[in-house]
C-alpha positions as CSV (number, residue, x, y, z in Angstrom):
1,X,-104.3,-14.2,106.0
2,X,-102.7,-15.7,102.7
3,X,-104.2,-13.2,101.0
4,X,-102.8,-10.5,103.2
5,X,-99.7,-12.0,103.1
6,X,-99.2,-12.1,99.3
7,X,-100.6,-8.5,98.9
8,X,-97.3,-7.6,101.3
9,X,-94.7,-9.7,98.9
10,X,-96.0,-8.2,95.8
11,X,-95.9,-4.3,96.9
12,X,-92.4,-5.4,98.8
13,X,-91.1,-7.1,95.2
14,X,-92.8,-3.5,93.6
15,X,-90.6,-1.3,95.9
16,X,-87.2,-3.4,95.5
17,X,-87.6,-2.8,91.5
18,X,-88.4,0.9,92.2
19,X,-85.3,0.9,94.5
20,X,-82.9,-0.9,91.1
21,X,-84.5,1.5,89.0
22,X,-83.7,4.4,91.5
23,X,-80.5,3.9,92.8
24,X,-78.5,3.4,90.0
25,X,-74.8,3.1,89.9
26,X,-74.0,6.7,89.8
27,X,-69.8,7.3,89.5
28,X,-69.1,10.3,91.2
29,X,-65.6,10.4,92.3
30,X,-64.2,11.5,95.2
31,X,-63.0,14.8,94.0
32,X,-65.9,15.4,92.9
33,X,-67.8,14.7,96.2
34,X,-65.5,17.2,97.7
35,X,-66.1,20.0,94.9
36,X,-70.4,19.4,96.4
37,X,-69.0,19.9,99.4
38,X,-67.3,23.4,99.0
39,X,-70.2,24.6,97.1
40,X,-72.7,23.8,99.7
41,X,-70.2,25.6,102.2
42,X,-69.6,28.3,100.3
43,X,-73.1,29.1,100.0
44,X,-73.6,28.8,103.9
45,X,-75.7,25.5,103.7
46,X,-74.9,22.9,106.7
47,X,-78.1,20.6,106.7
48,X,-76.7,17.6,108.2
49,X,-78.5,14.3,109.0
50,X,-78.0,12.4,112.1
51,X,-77.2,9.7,113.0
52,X,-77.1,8.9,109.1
53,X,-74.1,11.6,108.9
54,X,-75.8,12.9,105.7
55,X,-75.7,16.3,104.3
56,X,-77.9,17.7,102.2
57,X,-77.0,18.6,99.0
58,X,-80.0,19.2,96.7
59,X,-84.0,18.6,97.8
60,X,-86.8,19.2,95.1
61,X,-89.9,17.0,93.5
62,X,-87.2,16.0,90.9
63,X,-84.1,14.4,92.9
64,X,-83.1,14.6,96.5
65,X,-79.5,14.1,96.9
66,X,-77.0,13.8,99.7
67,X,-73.2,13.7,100.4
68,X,-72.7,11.0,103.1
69,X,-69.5,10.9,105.7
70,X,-68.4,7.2,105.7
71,X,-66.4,6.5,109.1
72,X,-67.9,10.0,110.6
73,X,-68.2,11.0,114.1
74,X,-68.6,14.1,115.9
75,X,-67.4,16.4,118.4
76,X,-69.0,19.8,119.2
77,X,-72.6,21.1,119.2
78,X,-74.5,21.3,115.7
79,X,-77.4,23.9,115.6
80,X,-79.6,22.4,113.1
81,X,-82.2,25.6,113.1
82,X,-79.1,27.6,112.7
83,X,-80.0,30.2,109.9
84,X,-76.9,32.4,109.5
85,X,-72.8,32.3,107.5
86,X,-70.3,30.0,108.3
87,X,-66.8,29.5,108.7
88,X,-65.7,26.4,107.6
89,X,-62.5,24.3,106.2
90,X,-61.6,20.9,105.4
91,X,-58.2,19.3,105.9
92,X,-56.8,15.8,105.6
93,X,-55.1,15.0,109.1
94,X,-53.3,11.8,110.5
95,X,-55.2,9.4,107.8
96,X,-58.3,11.2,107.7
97,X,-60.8,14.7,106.8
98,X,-61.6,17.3,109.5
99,X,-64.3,19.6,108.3
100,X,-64.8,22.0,111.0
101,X,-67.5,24.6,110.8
102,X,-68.4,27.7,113.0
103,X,-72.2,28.8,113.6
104,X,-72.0,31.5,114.8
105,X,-70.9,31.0,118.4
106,X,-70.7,27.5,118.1
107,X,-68.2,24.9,116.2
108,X,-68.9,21.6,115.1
109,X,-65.8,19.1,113.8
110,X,-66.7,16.0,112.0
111,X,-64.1,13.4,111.3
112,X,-64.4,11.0,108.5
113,X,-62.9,8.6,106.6
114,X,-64.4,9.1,103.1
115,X,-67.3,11.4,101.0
116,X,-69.6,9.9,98.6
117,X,-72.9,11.0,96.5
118,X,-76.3,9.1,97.2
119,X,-79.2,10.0,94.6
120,X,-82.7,9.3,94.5
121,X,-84.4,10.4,91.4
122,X,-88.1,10.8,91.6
123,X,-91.0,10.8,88.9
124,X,-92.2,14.8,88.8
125,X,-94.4,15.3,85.7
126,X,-97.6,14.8,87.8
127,X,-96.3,17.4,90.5
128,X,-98.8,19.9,91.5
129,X,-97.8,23.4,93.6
130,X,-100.6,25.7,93.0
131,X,-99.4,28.5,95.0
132,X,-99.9,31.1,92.5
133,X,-103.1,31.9,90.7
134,X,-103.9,32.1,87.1
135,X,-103.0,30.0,84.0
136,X,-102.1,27.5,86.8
137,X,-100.8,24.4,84.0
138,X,-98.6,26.7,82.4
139,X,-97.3,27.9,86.1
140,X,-96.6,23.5,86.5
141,X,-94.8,23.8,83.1
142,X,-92.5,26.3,84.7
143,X,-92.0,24.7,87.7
144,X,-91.1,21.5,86.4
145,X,-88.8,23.0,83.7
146,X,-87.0,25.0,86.4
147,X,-85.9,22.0,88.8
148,X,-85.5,19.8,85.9
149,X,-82.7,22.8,85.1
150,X,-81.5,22.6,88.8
151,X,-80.9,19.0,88.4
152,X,-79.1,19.1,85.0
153,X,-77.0,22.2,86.6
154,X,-76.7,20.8,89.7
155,X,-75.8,17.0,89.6
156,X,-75.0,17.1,85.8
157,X,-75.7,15.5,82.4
158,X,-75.7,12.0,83.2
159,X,-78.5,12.2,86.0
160,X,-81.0,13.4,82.9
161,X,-82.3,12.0,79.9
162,X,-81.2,13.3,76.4
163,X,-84.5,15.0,76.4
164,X,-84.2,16.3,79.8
165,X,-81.2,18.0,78.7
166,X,-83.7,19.7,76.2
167,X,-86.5,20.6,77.8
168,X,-84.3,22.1,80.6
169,X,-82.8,24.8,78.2
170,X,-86.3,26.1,78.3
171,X,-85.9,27.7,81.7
172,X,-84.2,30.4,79.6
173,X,-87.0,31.4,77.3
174,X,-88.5,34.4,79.1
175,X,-92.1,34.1,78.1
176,X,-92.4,30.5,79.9
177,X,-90.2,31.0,82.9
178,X,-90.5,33.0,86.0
179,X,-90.3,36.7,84.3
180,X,-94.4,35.9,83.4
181,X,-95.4,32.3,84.8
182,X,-93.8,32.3,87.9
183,X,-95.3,28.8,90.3
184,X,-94.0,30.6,93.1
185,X,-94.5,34.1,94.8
186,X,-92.4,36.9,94.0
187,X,-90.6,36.4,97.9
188,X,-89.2,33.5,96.9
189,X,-88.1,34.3,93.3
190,X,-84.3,34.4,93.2
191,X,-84.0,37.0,90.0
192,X,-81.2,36.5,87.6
193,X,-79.2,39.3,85.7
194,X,-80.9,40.2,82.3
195,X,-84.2,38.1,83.0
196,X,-85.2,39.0,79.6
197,X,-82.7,37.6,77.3
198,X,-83.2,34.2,75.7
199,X,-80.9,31.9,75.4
200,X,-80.4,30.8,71.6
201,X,-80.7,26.9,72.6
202,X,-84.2,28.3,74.3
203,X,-85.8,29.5,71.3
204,X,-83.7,26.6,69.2
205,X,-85.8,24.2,71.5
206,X,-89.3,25.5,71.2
207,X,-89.0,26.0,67.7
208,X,-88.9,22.5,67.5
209,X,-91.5,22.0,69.4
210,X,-93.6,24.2,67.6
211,X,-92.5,22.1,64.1
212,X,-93.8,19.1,65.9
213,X,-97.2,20.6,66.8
214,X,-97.4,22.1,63.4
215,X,-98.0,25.6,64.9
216,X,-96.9,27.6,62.3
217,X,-98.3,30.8,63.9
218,X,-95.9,30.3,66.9
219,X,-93.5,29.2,64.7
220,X,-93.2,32.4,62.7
221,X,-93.2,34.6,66.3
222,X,-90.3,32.4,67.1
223,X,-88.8,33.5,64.6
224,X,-89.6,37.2,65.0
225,X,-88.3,36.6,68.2
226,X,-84.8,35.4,68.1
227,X,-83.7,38.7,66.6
228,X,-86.5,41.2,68.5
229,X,-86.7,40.1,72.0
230,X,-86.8,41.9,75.2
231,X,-89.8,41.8,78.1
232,X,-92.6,43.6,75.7
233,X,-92.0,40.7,72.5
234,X,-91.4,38.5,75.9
235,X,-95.0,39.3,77.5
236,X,-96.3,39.3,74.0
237,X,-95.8,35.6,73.8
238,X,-96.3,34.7,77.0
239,X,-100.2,35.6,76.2
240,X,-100.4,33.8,73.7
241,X,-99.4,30.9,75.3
242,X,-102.6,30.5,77.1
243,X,-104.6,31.3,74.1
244,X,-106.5,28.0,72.3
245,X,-104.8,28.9,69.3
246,X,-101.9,27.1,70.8
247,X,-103.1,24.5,73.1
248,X,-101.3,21.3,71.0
249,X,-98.0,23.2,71.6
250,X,-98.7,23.3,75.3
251,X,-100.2,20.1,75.5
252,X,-96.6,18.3,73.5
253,X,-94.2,20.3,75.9
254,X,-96.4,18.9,78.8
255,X,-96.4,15.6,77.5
256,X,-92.8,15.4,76.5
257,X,-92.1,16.4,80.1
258,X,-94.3,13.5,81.7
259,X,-92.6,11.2,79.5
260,X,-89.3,11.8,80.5
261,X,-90.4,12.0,84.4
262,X,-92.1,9.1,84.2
263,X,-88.8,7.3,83.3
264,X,-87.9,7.8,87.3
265,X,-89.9,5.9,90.3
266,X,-92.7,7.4,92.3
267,X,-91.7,7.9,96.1
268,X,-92.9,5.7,98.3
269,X,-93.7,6.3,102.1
270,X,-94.5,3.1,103.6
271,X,-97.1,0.1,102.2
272,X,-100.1,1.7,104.4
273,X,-99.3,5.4,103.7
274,X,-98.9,4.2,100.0
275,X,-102.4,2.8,100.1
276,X,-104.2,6.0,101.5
277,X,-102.2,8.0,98.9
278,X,-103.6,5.3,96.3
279,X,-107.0,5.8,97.1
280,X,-107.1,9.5,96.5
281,X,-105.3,9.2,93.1
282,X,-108.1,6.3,92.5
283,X,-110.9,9.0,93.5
284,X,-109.5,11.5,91.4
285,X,-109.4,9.4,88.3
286,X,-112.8,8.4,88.7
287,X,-113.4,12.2,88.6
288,X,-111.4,12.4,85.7
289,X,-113.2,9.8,83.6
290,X,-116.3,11.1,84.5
291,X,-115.4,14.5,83.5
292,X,-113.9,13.1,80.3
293,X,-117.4,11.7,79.6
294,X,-118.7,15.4,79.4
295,X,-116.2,16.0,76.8
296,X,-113.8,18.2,79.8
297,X,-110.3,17.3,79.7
298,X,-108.3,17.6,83.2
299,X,-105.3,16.5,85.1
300,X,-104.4,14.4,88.1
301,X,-101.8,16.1,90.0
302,X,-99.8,15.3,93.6
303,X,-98.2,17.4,96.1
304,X,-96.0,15.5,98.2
305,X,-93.1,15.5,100.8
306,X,-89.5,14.4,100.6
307,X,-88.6,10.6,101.4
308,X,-85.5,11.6,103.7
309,X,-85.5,14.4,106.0
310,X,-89.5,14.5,105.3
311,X,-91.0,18.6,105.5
312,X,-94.2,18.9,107.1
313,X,-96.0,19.1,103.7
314,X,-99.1,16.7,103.5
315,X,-99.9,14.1,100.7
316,X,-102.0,16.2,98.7
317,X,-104.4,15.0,95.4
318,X,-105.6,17.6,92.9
319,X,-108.0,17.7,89.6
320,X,-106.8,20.7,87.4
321,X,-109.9,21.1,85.2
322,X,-109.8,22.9,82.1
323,X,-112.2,25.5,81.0
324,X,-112.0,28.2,78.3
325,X,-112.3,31.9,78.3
326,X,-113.4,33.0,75.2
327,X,-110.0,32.6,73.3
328,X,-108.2,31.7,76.8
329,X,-107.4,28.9,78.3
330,X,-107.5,28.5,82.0
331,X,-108.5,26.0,84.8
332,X,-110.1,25.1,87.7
333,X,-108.2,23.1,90.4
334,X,-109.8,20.4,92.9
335,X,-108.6,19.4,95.9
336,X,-109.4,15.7,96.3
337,X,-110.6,14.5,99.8
């Protein structure tokens, strides 16, 4: 029973650190709160929390975020499966904000007092989606680039890391984004205007990279490329990305990238959920090691849901197992039961 007991302190005393480190002090003004607010309405996105009075502003493996109504309440009928535009303003009345907003048929009016900005930053370099096959690690370098961009973009400069700020520029070099790694399928893919231009900080960025790895093959189509780009020089590179020729340039952007993610907390669902998730992790390290001891190098990776306002997607362990392919580099990925 005392045994039990001090098990519960010490993973209690592990989440309250995870919860300092977490929930930093974040200053976003008021003004600012309201400028969140404007954009989510403008863009037709009402996801509102109740009884917390929480809206939600941005939701990936990287941050969820929220813009909370202090003093709130509510008249009117809120559709929260509503799917459609809105009509909606925000006006200061008798010593307080009316936002009223029209779905559809129906209107909603929340009254509140004051906005503010709540912030949970989670640990995503060991994030796993694998819902597109082939060359799946460089489809998780992608991924994790592009919400690590939608954070930077999104909540700004202060919620990353120097190095974040970095890496995230890479969501504009056309051979490692969506135009030929895309982690998601093409339904979901919001395309951008000139897909196929670099940006110069892009190819800045991975030329450094490639100095670091001592690459000097990639560091000489780098080159090549800042001055003859386009999607044929793009596709070009993308190939030989996955080619073992350049697997310690790979391997440092992936690494870089799990350092700086592992700067934030994991989440955390609850001591007994925690302990289930724990076990699989366990499991798939033990496959890990014992892959390792036939000289095959592999990854573990998680799929998980959202602390707040949790999605129906399960805890989920992976192995992403390495193989080559004549001059290729690909994998094999293990669900872990």
């Amino acid at each position: 029973m005392e045994t039990e007991k001090s098990t519960e302190n010490v993973w209690k005393a592990e989440q309250k650190n995870k919860e300092n480190v977490e929930n930093q002090a974040y200053q976003i003004s008021q003004e600012r709160a309201l400028e969140m607010l404007e954009e989510l309405l403008e863009q037709d996105q009402f996801e509102l929390l109740l009884p917390e009075y929480k809206l939600v502003y941005m939701m990936n493996d990287a941050v969820e975020s929220f813009l909370v109504f202090h003093g709130a309440r509510m008249t009117g009928i809120y559709q929260d499966d509503y799917e459609g535009p809105l009509d909606a303003s925000v006006t200061y009345e008798n010593g307080e904000y009316v936002l009223v907003v029209h779905q559809d048929d129906s209107v909603v009016t929340l009254f509140y007092q004051s906005l503010s900005v709540e912030v949970h930053l989670y640990n995503y370099g060991e994030i796993g989606h694998f819902w597109v096959e082939g060359y799946e690690y460089l489809r998780q370098l992608e991924y994790r680039i592009a919400i690590l961009r939608d954070k930077l973009e999104y909540l700004g400069p202060e919620f990353c890391t120097p190095t974040e700020q970095k890496l995230a520029m890479l969501e504009q070099f056309p051979p490692l984004n969506y135009c030929c790694y895309p982690a998601v399928p093409d339904q979901y893919i919001v395309p951008k205007d000139n897909p196929w231009q670099p940006s110069e900080e892009a190819i800045t960025v991975m030329e450094e990279f490639a100095e670091e790895a001592d690459d000097k093959s990639m560091i000489k189509l780098l080159k090549y490329y800042r001055k003859h780009h386009g999607m044929r020089m793009s596709r070009y590179i993308a190939v030989k990305l996955h080619q073992t020729k350049h697997v310690r340039f790979i391997e440092l952007l992936t690494e870089k990238l799990k350092q700086e993610a592992a700067n934030y907390p994991n989440r955390s669902f609850g001591k007994e959920a925690d302990e289930r998730h724990q076990k699989l992790i366990s499991q798939a390290k033990k496959e890990q090691a014992e892959l390792y001891q036939q000289g095959i190098k592999s990854e573990v990776l998680r799929e998980e849901p959202f602390v707040t306002a949790q999605d129906e997607l399960d805890y989920k362990v992976y192995l992403m197992i390495y193989k080559w392919q004549g001059k290729n580099r690909g994998v094999n990925v293990r669900r872990i039961n």
